[in-house]
Each structure stands twice: as C-alpha cells, then as structure tokens.
MARNULUM-470630 format. One line per 3 residues: number of its first residue (from 1); for each residue z, y negated, x negated of C-alpha. Coordinates in steps of 0.5 Angstrom, whole numbers, plus 500, padded with zeros to 3 digits. Layout:
MARNULUM-470630
NUM> Z,Y,X | ...
END
This chain:
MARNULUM-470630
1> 500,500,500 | 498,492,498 | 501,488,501
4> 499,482,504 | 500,476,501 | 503,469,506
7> 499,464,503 | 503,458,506 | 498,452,504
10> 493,454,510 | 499,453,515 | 501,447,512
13> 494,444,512 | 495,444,518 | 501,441,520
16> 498,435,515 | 493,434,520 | 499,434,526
19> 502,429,522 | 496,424,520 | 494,424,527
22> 501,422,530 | 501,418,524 | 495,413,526
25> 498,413,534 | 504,410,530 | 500,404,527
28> 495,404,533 | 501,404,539 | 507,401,534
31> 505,398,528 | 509,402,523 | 508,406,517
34> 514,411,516 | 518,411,511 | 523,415,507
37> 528,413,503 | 530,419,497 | 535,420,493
40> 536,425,486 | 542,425,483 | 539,429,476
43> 535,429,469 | 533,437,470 | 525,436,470
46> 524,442,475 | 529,438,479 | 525,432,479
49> 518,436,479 | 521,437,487 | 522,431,489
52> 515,427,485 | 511,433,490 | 515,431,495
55> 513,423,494 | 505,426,493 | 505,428,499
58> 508,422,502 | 502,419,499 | 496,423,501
61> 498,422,508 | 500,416,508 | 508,415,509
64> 511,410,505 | 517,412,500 | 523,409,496
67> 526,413,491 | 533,412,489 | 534,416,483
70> 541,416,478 | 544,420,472 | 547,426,473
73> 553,424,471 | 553,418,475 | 559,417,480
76> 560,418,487 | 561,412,490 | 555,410,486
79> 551,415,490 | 555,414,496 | 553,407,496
82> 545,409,494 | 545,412,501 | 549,408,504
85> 543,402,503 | 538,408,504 | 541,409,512
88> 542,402,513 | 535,399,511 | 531,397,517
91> 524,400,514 | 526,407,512 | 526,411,518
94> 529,417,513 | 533,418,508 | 533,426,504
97> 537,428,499 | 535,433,493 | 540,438,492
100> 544,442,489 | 549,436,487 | 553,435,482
103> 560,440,482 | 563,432,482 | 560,430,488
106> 562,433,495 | 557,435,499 | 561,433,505
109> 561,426,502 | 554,425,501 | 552,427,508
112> 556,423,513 | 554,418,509 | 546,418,512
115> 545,416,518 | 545,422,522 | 538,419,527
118> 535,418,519 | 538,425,516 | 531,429,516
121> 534,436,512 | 540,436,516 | 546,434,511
124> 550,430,516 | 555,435,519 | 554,432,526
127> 547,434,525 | 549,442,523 | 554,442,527
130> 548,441,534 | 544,446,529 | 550,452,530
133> 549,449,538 | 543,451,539 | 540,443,540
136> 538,440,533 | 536,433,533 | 532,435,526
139> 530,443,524 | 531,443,516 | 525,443,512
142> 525,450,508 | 529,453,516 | 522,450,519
145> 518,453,514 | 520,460,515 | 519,459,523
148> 512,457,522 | 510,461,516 | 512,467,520
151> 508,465,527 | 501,463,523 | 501,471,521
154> 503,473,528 | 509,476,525 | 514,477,530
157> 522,476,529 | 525,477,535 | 528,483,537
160> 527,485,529 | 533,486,524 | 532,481,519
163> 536,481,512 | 537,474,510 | 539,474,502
166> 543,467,501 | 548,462,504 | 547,456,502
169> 549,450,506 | 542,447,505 | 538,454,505
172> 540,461,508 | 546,458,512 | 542,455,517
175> 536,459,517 | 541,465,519 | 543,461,525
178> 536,459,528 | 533,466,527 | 538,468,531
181> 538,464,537 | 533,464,543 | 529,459,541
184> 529,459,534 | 528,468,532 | 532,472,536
187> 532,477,532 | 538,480,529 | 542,476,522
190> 545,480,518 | 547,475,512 | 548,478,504
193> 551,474,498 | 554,475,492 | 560,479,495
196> 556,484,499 | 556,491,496 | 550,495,495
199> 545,489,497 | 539,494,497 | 543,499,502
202> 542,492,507 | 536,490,505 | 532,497,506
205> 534,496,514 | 531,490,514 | 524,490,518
208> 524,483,515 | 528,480,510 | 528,472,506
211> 530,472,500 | 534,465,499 | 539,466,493
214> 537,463,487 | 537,469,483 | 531,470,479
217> 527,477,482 | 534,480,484 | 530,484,491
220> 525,489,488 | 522,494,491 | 526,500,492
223> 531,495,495 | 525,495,501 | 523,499,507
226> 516,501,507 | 512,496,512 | 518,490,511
229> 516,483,511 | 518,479,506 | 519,472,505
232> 522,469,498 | 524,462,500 | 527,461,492
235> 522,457,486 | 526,459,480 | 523,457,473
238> 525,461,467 | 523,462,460 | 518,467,459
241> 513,470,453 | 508,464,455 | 513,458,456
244> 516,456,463 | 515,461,469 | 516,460,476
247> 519,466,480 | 521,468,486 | 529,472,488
250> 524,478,489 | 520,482,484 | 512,481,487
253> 510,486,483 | 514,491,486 | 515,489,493
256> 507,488,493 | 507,496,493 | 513,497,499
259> 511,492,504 | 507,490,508 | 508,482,508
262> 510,478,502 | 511,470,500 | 508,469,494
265> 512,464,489 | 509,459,487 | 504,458,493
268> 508,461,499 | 513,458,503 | 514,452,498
271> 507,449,501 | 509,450,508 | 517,445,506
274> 514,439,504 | 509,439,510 | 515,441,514
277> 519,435,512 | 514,430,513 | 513,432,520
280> 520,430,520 | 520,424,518 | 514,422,522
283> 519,425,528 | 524,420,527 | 519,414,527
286> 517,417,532 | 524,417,536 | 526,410,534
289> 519,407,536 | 521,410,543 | 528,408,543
292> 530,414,543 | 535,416,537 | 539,423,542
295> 533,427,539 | 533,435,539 | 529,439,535
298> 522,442,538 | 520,448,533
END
C-alpha cells in the first residue's frame, strides 16, 4: 500500500480565493482593508520564518500587516504593552501572537490582553472558553485546518476513532474539543501525550490520527493500522546530513507503507493554516463593519 498524499496547497488556494472575494466586497461596500497586528517575541530563524510566511500571504492577498517583533529576553510588561496597543488601535481588525512563548512569560497574561472581538487564533480565555462550549467567535487556525483539509478529500471524521498525538493549548487541545463536537468532527477524541504508555498500543485503534506534539518523527508506521489516516500537524526543523531539514511528528516514510492517507511535511497542513488565519481575519472586519462583535465560528 501507497499512501495518498493530502497536499494542502489546492484547499488553501481555495480559501484564498474566498478571501480575496470577501476582501473586495469589504472595499466595494465598506472602504476598508483588514489589518492584522502580529506579535514575535523570539530570534529563532524557524520562529521568524512562520511569521514572514504569514505577512506574505497577507500581502499577496491584499491585507495590510503590523508586525511588532521584541528580543526573546524582553520583559512581559514589554510584551503586554505591545499587545495591549495592537488590540486598541482602531486600524487593526486582528491581533495573533507567535507562540511558543518565552517560559518567562505567562500564556494567560498575554491572552487577556487581546481584544477577544481581535483575537483571530484564540488566545484569549474567553475566547477558549466559547471553543470548549460549542459556539466560537474564531476557529484557531492550525483547528480550522485540519477540518478543512480532511473535508476536501471526502475523509470523514464522524463516527471515526480518532487519536490526537499532542496537547498544547494553542494546538491538540483545541483541535481534540472541535472534532468531537457535532459541529466540528463528531468523531470519538482520545488524546495522548508524553505521559500516555504504550503510545502506539492508541494510535493503532485509531481510524484517524493527528500528530501535534512537536517530537520529530515520533509516530512510525508500526505504530498505525492498515488504512488509517494520518494528518501530521507539526513543522520541526533539525539537523540532517545535507544541513537544516523539515519534518513532521510522523516518519512519512514508513506510514507511506500503512496508510491510507497522510500530510506531507512540509506541504501538508501548513498551507491550509496560513490560509485558515487569513480568513479569520478578513472575518473580523467582516463582523466590525457589520457591528457585529458576538460572532460565532462558521467552520
């Protein structure tokens, strides 16, 4: 068996053309350009790749950007302050913040410091919280991602026992709570993580399953189940014998020969959440054009 690759730039081309539509019904009827304001609080060069792709695909579609970036040892009220301005200014419609953090930094501080009508990948608690409850103003990005990837190969989730391999806060925590619920997957979440024993004695009853942990190649594929579908959510650059590499959580490779579907990396779901951020932001002028600033998610 060869698995079928999930390419994810066809889908985001897609929603690219969604937004560029939207955006020029935003000039047409509205006058406005969405902005987004960003924030980077690291020198790591993969760090600040992500978040020059990000402004890139702002540009090629036509939303304006502001991009506040600080030293990685910079103070939290520096950061605070950074966001803080972001949220308040009248011209930015969204605000997103690059994680991970610094460990000096609390997560929490940071979040209820957005604006939660600006706050596009969720950070905010309130904004969690309305995830959790089934009615989000915003669906995060890389959450959105996986949704939209899976639909546009016909790959069903609901019913499905899926494995998710991670649980960040920014990541596998909210992506486990939307495929469970009606709207979002309906399938059946079982979520690992560093702590779970015998990891592939989970991931082989899994009819899909979404590696987001961070841990270069750790899913191989004798940890998988003939005809699974695998989605690797994670982007890990490491040293190889030719320089710098990307890969995913998941040895390609070897789940190539198990599977029946599965994300490349690079290529795979990272397409799919840049595209997926940028149509939350063209949402949130969207909603303060309207005057409307309740919102709740539409994917």
């Amino acid at each position: 068996m060869t698995a079928k690759p999930l390419h994810g730039e066809p889908v985001a081309t897609a929603i690219r053309a969604d937004v560029r539509d939207r955006l020029a019904r935003l000039r047409d009827e509205h006058g406005r350009v969405p902005t987004l304001g960003t924030v980077l609080v690291s020198d790591d060069p993969a760090d600040e790749r992500f978040m020059d792709l990000k402004h890139a695909a702002c540009d090629e579609v036509g939303i304006e950007t502001r991009d506040r970036r600080l030293a990685p040892d910079a103070a939290a009220e520096e950061l605070y302050r950074a966001v803080e301005r972001l949220s308040e200014a009248a011209s930015v419609d969204a605000v997103f913040v690059q994680t991970p953090l610094p460990p000096t930094v609390p997560a929490v501080g940071v979040g209820t410091r957005i604006d939660p009508r600006k706050d596009v990948d969720c950070f905010h608690p309130e904004n969690r919280g309305r995830l959790v409850a089934g009615e989000p103003r915003f669906v995060p990005a890389t959450t959105a991602a996986v949704r939209r990837l899976l639909a546009a190969y016909d790959l069903e989730t609901a019913g499905r026992d899926v494995v998710v391999v991670g649980r960040s806060p920014t990541i596998g925590t909210p992506l486990a709570n939307r495929l469970f619920q009606r709207a979002g997957g309906n399938a059946t979440v079982t979520v690992c993580h560093s702590h779970t024993n015998d990891l592939g004695t989970k991931t082989r009853r899994a009819d899909v399953v979404v590696a987001a942990c961070g841990v270069p190649e750790l899913v191989d594929g004798s940890m998988l189940s003939p005809g699974v579908v695998v989605v690797d959510v994670s982007a890990n650059r490491r040293r190889g014998a030719t320089g710098t590499e990307t890969v995913g959580d998941v040895d390609y490779d070897s789940a190539q020969e198990t599977a029946a579907a599965v994300t490349p990396v690079p290529g795979g779901v990272g397409p799919v959440t840049v595209a997926a951020l940028l149509d939350n932001v063209v949402l949130a002028a969207e909603r303060r054009s309207d005057g409307d600033d309740r919102g709740t998610g539409r994917r």
